[in-house]
C-alpha positions as CSV (number, residue, x, y, z in Angstrom):
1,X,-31.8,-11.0,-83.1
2,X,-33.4,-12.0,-86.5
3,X,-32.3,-14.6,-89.0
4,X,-31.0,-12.7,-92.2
5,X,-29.2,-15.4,-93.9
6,X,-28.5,-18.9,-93.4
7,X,-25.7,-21.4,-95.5
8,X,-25.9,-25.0,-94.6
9,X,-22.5,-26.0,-93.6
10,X,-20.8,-22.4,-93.6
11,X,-22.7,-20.6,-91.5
12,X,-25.8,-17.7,-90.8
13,X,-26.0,-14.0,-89.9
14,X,-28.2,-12.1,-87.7
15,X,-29.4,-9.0,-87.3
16,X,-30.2,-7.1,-84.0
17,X,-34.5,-7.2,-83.7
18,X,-35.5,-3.0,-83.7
19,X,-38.1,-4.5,-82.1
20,X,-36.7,-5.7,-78.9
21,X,-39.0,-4.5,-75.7
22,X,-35.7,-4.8,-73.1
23,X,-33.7,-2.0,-72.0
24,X,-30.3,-1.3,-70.0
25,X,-31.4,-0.6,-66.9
26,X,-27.8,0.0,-65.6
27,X,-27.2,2.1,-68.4
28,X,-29.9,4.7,-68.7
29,X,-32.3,2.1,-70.3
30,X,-30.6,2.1,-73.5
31,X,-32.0,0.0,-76.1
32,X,-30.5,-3.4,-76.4
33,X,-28.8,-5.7,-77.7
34,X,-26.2,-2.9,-78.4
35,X,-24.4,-5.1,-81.1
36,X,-25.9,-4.3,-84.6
37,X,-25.6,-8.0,-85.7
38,X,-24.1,-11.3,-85.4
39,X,-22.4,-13.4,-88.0
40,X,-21.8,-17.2,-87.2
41,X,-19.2,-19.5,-88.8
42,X,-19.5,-23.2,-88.9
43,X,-15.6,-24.5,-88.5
44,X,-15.5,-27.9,-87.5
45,X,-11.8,-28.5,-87.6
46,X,-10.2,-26.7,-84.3
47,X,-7.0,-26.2,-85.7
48,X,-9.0,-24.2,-88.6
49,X,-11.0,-22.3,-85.6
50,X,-8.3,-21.6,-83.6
51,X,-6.7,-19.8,-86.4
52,X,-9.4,-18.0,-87.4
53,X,-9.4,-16.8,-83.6
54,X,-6.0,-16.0,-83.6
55,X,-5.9,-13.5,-87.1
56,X,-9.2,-12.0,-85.2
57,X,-11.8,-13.8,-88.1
58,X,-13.6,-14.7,-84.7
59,X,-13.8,-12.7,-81.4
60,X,-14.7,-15.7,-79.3
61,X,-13.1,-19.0,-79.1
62,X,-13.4,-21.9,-76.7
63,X,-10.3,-23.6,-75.5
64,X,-9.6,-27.4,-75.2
65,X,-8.3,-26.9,-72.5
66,X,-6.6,-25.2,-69.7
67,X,-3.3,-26.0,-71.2
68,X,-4.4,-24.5,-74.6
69,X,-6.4,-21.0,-72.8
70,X,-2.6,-20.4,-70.9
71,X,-1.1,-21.0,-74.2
72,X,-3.1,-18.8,-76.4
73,X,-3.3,-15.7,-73.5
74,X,0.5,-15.8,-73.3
75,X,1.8,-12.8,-74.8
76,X,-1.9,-11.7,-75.8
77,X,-4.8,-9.7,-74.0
78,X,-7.6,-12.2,-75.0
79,X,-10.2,-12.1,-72.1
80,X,-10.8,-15.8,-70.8
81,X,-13.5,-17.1,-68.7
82,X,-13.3,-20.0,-66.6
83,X,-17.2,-21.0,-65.9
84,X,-18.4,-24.4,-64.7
85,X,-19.5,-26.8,-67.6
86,X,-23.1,-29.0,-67.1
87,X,-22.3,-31.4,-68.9
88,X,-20.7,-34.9,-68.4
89,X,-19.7,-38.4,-69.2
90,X,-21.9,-41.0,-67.1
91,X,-22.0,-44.7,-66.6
92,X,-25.5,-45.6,-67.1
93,X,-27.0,-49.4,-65.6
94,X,-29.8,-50.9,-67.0
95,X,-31.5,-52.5,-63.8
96,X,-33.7,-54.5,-65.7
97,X,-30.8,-56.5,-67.4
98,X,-28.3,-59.8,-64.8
99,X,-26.0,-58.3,-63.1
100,X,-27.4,-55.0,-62.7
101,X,-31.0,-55.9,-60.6
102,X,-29.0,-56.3,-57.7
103,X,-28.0,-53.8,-55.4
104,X,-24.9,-54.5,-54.8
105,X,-23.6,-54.9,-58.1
106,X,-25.1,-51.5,-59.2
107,X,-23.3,-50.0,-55.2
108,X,-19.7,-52.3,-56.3
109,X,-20.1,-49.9,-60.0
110,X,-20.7,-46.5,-57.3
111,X,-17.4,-47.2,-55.3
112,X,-15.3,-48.3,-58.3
113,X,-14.8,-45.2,-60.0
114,X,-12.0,-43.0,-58.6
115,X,-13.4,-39.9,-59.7
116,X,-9.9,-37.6,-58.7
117,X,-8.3,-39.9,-61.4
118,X,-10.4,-38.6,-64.3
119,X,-9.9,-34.8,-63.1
120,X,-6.1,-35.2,-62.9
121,X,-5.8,-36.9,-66.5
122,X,-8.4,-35.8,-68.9
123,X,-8.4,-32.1,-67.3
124,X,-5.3,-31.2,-65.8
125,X,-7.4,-30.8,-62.4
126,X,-9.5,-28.1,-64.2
127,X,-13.1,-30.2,-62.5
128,X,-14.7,-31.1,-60.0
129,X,-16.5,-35.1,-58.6
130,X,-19.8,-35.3,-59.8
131,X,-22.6,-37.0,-57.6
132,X,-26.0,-38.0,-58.8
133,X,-27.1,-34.0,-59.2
134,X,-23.6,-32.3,-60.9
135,X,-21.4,-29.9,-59.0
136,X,-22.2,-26.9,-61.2
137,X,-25.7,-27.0,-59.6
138,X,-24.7,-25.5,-56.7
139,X,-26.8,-25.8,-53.3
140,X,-28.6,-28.5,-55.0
141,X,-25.0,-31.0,-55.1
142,X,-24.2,-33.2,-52.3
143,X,-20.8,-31.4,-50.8
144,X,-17.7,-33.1,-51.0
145,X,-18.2,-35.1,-47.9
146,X,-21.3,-36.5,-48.4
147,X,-20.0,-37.7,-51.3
148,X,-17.0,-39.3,-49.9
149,X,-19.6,-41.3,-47.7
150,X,-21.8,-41.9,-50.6
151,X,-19.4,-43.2,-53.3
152,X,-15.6,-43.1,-52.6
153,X,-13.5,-44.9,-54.2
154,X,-13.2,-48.1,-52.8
155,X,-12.3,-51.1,-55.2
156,X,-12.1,-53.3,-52.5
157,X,-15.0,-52.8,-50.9
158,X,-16.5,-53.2,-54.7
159,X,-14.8,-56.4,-54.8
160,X,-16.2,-57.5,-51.4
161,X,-20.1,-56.6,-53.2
162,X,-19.5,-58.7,-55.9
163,X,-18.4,-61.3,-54.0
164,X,-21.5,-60.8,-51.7
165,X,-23.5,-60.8,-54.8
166,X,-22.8,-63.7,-56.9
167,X,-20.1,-65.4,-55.0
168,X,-17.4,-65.2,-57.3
169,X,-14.4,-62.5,-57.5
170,X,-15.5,-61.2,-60.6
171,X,-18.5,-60.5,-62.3
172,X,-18.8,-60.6,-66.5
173,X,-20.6,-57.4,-67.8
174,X,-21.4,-55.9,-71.8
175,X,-20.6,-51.9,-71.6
176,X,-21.5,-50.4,-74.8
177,X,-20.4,-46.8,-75.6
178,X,-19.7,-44.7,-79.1
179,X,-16.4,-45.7,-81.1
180,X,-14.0,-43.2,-81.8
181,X,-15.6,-40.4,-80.2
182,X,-13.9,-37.4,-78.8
183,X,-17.4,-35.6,-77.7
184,X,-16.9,-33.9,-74.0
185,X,-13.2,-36.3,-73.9
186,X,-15.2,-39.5,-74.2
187,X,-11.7,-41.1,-75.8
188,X,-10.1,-40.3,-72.7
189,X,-12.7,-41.4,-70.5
190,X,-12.9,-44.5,-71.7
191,X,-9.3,-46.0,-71.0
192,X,-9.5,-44.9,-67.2
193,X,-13.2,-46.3,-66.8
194,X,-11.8,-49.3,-68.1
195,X,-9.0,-49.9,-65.7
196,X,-11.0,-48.8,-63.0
197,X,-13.3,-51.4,-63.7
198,X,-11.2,-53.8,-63.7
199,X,-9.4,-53.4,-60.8
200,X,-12.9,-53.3,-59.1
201,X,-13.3,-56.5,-60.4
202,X,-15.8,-56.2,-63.3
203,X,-15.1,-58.6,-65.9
204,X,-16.2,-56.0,-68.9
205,X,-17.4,-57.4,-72.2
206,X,-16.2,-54.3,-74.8
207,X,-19.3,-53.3,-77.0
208,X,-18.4,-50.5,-79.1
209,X,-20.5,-49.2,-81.7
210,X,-20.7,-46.9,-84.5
211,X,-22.2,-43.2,-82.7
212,X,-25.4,-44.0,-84.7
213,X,-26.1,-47.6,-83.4
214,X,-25.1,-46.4,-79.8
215,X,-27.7,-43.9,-80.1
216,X,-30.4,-45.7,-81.2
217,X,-29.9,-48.4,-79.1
218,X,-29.7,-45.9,-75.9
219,X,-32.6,-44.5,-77.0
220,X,-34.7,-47.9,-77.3
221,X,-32.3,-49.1,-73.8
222,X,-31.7,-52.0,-75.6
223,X,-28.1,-52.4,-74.2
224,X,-27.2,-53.8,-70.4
225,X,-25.1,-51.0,-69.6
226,X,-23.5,-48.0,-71.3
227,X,-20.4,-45.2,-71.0
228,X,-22.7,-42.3,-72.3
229,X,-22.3,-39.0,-73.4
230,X,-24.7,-36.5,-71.9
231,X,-26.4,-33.0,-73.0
232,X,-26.4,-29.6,-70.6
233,X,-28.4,-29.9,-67.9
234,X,-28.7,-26.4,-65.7
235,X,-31.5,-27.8,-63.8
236,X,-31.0,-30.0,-60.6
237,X,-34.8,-32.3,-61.4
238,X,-33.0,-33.5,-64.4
239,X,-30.5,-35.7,-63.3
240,X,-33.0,-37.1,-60.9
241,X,-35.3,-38.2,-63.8
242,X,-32.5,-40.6,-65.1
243,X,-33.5,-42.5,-61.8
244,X,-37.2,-42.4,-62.2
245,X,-38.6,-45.4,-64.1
246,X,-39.9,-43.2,-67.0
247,X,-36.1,-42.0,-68.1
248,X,-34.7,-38.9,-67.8
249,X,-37.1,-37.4,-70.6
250,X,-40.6,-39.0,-68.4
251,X,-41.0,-41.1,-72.0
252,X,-39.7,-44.1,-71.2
253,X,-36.4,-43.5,-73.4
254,X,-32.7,-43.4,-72.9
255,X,-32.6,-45.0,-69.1
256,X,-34.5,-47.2,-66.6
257,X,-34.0,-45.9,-63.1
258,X,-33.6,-47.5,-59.9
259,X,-37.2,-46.3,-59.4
260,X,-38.6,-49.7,-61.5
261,X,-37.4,-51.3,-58.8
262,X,-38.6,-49.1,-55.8
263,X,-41.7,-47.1,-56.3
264,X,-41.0,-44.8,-53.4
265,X,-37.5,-43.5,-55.2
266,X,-40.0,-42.7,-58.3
267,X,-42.9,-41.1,-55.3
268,X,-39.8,-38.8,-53.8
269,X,-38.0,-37.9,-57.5
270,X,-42.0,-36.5,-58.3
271,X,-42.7,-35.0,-54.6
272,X,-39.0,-32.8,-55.1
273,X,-40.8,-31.4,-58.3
274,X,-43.4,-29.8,-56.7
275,X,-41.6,-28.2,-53.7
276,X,-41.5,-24.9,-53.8
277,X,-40.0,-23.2,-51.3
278,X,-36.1,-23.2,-51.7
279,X,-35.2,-24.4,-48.3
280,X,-37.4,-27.4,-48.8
281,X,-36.2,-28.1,-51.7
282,X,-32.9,-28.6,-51.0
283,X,-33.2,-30.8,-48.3
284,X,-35.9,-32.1,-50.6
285,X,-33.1,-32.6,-53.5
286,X,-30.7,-33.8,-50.8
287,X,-32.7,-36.9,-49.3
288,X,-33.8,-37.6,-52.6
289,X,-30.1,-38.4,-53.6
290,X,-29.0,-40.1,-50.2
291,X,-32.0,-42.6,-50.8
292,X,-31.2,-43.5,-54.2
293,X,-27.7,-44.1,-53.2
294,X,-29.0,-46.3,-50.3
295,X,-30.6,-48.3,-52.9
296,X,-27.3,-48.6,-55.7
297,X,-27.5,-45.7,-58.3
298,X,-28.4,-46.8,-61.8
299,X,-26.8,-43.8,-63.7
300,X,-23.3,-42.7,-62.1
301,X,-22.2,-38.9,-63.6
302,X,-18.2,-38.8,-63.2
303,X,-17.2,-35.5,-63.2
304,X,-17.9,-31.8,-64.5
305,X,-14.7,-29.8,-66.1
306,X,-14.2,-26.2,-66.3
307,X,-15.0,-24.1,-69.9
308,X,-12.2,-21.5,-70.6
309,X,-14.1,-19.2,-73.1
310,X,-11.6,-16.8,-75.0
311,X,-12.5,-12.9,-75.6
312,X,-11.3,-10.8,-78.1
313,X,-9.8,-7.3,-76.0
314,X,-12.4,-5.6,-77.5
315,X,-15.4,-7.5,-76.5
316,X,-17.2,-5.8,-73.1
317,X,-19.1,-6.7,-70.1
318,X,-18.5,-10.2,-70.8
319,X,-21.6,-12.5,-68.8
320,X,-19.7,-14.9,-66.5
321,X,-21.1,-18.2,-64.2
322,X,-24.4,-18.5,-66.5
323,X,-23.8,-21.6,-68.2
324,X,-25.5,-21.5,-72.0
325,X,-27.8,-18.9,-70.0
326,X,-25.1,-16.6,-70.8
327,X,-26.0,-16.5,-74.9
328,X,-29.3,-15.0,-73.6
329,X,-27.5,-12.2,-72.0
330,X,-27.4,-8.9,-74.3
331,X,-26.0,-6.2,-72.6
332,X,-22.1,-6.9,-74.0
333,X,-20.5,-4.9,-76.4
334,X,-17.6,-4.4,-78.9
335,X,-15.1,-1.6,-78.6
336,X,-13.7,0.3,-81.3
């Protein structure tokens, strides 16, 4: 598609490219896209959105929810797609900061989240427990068990580290995270990370900032530890790079992994990137993960919802299971 017109705030149109070298090979090799343009509204307000979904202003709409998607297909013949979502909320340590350099302080944070809790309340039991690589990356996820092993919810046994640690029952910690935002359910995160916490026995020192001030000072990792939102990542190597020393961007921004403090977590997150053959990679990708959580995680993704993505009837061949992949995907069209 090409850019025919663009309104900041309201919205832009395309137009399909005549250009465009790919073809349909499941359909004679028919030109594509087979849509002659797209127009794109900017509606912040979701009740607005919805609505405009609903009176068929828009043919695609994504749901809060799964409570919503069942609400709006009642009585309708809206398609809806229920695909995995990468993206997360994560509890990030800064292992260059008291308490976090010790192990077991960062292993008392991996056991203190009860992961089932935030999939029950913030999504109606529409997601899945995330481990250090999330769910929706397939083969490259520890499965359920491992995970179970790795960092089950044990607030005891969180207790019993701290007490190990700094021989006290508690430990005082500063968590920083956005005010007042509802990006990915952040607002309901937060309550339930709290009381988890708590009952871990983390002593937590509320820091919350104004979204801009968060930012910057995740980006600078000027803060001792952080509830953070997170981007889409449909690649495995990313969420190891939040490990590494360097950050998740190799820049020395956002994180400091566990790899500052052992070199060899930083040698095996950079020996899994040049692997090439898939077998070994996996198992590559797998050890990778069991040894970082050997050592106490410094950046803890909670879980991974489902999307339910809303079709007009007369949108076609719908791409499904592709993540943001799917906008690249041209071979849909509209009926009628």
């Amino acid at each position: 598609f090409m850019l025919k017109s663009y309104t900041e705030g309201t919205g832009a149109s395309f137009d399909a490219n005549p250009n465009y070298y790919r073809k349909d090979d499941k359909n004679n090799n028919e030109q594509v896209p087979y849509i002659a343009g797209l127009d794109v509204k900017i509606i912040t307000d979701r009740a607005t959105l919805r609505t405009a979904f609903q009176s068929k202003q828009l043919d695609v709409y994504t749901a809060a929810n799964v409570d919503e998607a069942n609400e709006l297909k009642a009585g309708s013949n809206y398609t809806v797609v229920r695909d995995p979502v990468n993206t997360f909320i994560a509890f990030t340590m800064n292992p260059t900061k008291d308490p976090w350099k010790d192990d077991r302080i960062r292993l008392a944070a991996t056991h203190a989240l009860n992961r089932q809790e935030f999939i029950d309340r913030v999504y109606s039991g529409e997601a899945k427990a995330n481990g250090l690589v999330h769910w929706p990356q397939g083969a490259a996820a520890l499965s359920e068990s491992e995970l179970e092993e790795l960092q089950g919810y044990d607030p005891q046994k969180s207790r019993d580290l701290i007490k190990a640690a700094t021989g006290q029952d508690t430990v005082k910690v500063k968590i920083m995270w956005p005010a007042e935002s509802a990006i990915e359910e952040h607002s309901l995160h937060l309550p339930i990370f709290l009381e988890q916490m708590k009952a871990a026995g983390f002593e937590v020192e509320a820091d919350a900032q104004p979204f801009g001030a968060w930012l910057d000072n995740y980006t600078n990792k000027t803060y001792d530890a952080s509830l953070s939102l997170n981007q889409i990542y449909e690649y495995p190597e990313f969420n190891l790079d939040f490990q590494h020393s360097e950050g998740p961007a190799r820049n020395n921004i956002y994180t400091v992994g566990v790899g500052v403090l052992y070199p060899e977590i930083d040698k095996a997150i950079d020996d899994v990137k040049a692997t090439t053959d898939p077998e070994e990679f996996i198992k590559a990708i797998h050890d990778v993960q069991k040894l970082i959580y050997s050592k106490g995680p410094t950046f803890l993704p909670i879980v991974s919802p489902y999307s339910f993505t809303m079709y007009q009837e007369r949108v076609k061949n719908i791409p499904k299971g592709l993540g943001a992949s799917a906008l690249f995907v041209n071979t849909w069209w509209l009926e009628g």
